[in-house]
N, C-alpha and C positions, 0 to 999 in steps of 0.2 A: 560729788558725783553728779552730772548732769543728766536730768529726764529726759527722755524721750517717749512723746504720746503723737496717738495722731487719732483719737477721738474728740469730738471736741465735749463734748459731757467732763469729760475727766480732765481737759486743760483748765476749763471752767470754774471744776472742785480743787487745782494745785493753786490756778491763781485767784480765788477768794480764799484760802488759805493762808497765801502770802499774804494778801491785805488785811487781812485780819490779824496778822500780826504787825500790821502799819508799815510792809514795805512798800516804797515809793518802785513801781515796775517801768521799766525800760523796753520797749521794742523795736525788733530790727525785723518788719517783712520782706524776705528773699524769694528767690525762686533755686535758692540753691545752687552748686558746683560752686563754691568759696572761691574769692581769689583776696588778694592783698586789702582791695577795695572792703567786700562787707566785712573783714576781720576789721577794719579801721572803724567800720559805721558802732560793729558789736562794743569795740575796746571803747568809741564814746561813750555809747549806752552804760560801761557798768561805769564809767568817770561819773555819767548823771543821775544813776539810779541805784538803789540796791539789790537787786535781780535786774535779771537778763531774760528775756523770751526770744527767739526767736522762730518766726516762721519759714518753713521750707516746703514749697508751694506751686508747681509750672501752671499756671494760671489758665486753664485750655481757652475762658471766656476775652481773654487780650489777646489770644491770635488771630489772626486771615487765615481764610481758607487756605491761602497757599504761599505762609508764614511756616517756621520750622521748631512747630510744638513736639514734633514726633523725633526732632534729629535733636532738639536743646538737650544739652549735656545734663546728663544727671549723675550722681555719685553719694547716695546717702552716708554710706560708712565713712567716707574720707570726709565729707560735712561735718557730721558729728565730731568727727577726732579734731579738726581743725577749732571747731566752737568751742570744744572742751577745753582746750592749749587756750584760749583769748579768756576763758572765764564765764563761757555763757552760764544758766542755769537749766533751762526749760528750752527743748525743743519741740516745735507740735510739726509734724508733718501728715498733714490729714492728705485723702486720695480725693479724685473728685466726685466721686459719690459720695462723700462724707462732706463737701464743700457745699455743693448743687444737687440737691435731689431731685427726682425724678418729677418732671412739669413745673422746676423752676422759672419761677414767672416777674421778679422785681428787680427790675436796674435801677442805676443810681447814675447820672448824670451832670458833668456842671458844665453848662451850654458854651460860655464864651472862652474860656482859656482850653477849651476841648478842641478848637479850629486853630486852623492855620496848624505851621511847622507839624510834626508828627501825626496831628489830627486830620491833614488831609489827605497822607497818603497811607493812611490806615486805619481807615473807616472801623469806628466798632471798638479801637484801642482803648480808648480811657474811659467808656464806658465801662467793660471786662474790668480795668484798671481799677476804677472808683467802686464798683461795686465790690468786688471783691477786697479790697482795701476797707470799705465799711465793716463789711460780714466777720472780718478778721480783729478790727479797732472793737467792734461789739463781744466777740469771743472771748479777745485776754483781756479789754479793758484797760489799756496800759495809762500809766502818765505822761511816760513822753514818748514819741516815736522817732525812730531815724533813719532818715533816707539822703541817698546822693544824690548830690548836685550834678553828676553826668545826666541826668532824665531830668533835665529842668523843669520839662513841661511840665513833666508828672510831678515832681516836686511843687507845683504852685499848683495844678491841680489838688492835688490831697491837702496841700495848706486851704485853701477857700471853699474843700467841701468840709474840712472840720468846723471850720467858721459860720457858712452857714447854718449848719446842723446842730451848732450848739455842742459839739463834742466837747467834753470836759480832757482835752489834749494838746499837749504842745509839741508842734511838731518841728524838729531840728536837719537843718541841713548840712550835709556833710562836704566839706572840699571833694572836687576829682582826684583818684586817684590814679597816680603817671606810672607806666614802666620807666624802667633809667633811660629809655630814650624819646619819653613823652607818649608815645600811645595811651591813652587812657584804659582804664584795666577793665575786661570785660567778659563774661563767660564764651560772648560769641567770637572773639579773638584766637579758640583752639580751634576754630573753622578755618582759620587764615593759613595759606603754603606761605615757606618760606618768601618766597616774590611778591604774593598782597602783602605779607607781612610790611614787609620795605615799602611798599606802597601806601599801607596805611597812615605811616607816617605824615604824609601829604594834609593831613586833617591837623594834626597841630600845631605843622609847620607855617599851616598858610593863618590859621588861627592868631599864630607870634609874629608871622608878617603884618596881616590887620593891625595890631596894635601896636606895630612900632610906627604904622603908615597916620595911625591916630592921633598918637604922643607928639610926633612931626605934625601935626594941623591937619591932616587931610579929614572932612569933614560931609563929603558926597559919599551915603549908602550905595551909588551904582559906581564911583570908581573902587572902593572899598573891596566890591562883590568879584567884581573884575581881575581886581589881584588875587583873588581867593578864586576863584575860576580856573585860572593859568597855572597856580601851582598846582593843584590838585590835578586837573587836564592833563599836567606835562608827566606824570606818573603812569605807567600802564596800570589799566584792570581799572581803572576807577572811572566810576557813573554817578555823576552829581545827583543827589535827587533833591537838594532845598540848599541855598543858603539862607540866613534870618540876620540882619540886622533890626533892633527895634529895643522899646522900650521892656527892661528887665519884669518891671510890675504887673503891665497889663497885654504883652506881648503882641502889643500893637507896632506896625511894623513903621521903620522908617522912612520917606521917600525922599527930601527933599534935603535936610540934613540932621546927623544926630546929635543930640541933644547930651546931656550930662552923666550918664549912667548910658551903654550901650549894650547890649547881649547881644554876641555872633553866635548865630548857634548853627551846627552843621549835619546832611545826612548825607551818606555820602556808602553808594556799592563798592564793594571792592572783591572784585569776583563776584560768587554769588554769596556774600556776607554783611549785609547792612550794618552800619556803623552810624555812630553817633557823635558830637564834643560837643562841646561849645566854653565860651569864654567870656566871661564880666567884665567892660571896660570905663573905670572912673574919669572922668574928663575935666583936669583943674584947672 
């Protein structure tokens, strides 16, 4: 039967409990409304661990002021039944008084993977991000954590502030997960009308164009960008707001030509719905 707590004193006392009895804990931090994606992230966690934790969490300190903390889907009860059906064991869904109290004063920062692509046009993001992703790895304590590869940044973000920090955690990245027609799966996708729907598409289409334009030699980040421009443009409703070729590691960007390892990574309005992808491209 899976828990549900949302103090953290008492997730504290279930999982040193667990540890005490030598199980190795797995964590999935969400912000909740389940879709195919974190049920994938949870089902690796109990492959690698013997518990499951996950958090369910809308993060208030990773929104802009005129980002959509108040309209983000939430659905506790259908959460839980979904986690329960995957195997989780432990849910903590604390409130934000219980995360942030009152004259909360200590952020958590990591300077250079925090700029560029999503860092710049969202001042504040993975600050919110990293800190509360600490506050949380400090809580359950887990062994290994897992997060998707759709938020890459944030993905290499939280890998390099474990590292610097000395967390005793390994943290695992998970494949994108596609609807049958490629859209990558996302809680903000139940914002989409049918029309951006079909629009959206444009993100992973031009995505599979880049790489087929790659596999062919084509080797200039600005004609690359161009082809990715034009599909996406030729779609109603969409507003490019970044594309990123550049180096996977250090997300430094490319100018002049890419190199062996590329990350496209994409932001891209569609309506009023920001959207995300991107894609790893090996060059043999």
């Amino acid at each position: 039967m899976i828990k549900v707590v949302d103090k953290i004193k008492e997730i504290r006392r279930l999982i040193k409990d667990l540890k005490n009895k030598g199980y190795k804990i797995g964590f999935v931090p969400t912000m909740g409304y389940f879709h195919e994606g974190h049920l994938a992230l949870m089902k690796k966690a109990k492959r690698l661990s013997d518990k499951v934790v996950v958090s369910i969490f809308v993060n208030p300190t990773q929104f802009g002021p005129n980002e959509d903390l108040d309209k983000y889907p939430r659905d506790l009860k259908r959460d839980i039944k979904l986690a329960e059906e995957v195997g989780v064991d432990l849910i903590f869904a604390p409130d934000s008084n219980e995360m942030y109290e009152q004259d909360f004063q200590t952020w958590v920062t990591v300077e250079k993977l925090s700029k560029g692509l999503c860092g710049d046009f969202r001042p504040g993001h993975f600050k919110g991000v990293a800190t509360v992703v600490t506050k949380l790895f400090n809580i359950v304590q887990p062994d290994i954590a897992i997060f998707g590869q759709k938020d890459y940044q944030q993905l290499l973000v939280i890998k390099r502030l474990v590292k610097d920090l000395n967390m005793p955690i390994e943290i695992v990245g998970h494949p994108i997960v596609r609807e049958k027609d490629g859209l990558a799966m996302s809680s903000r996708n139940t914002y989409l009308s049918s029309k951006e729907r079909e629009s959206a598409l444009s993100l992973y289409k031009s995505l599979k164009y880049a790489k087929e334009l790659i596999k062919k030699g084509e080797r200039s980040p600005s004609k690359i960008k161009n082809e990715i421009k034009n599909i996406i443009t030729s779609y109603p409703l969409t507003k490019i707001e970044y594309i990123f070729l550049g180096d996977p590691h250090t997300l430094n960007p490319y100018s002049e030509t890419i190199k062996d390892r590329v990350l496209i990574a994409l932001a891209v309005w569609v309506g009023s719905t920001r959207l995300i992808d991107n894609i790893i491209i090996e060059i043999s």
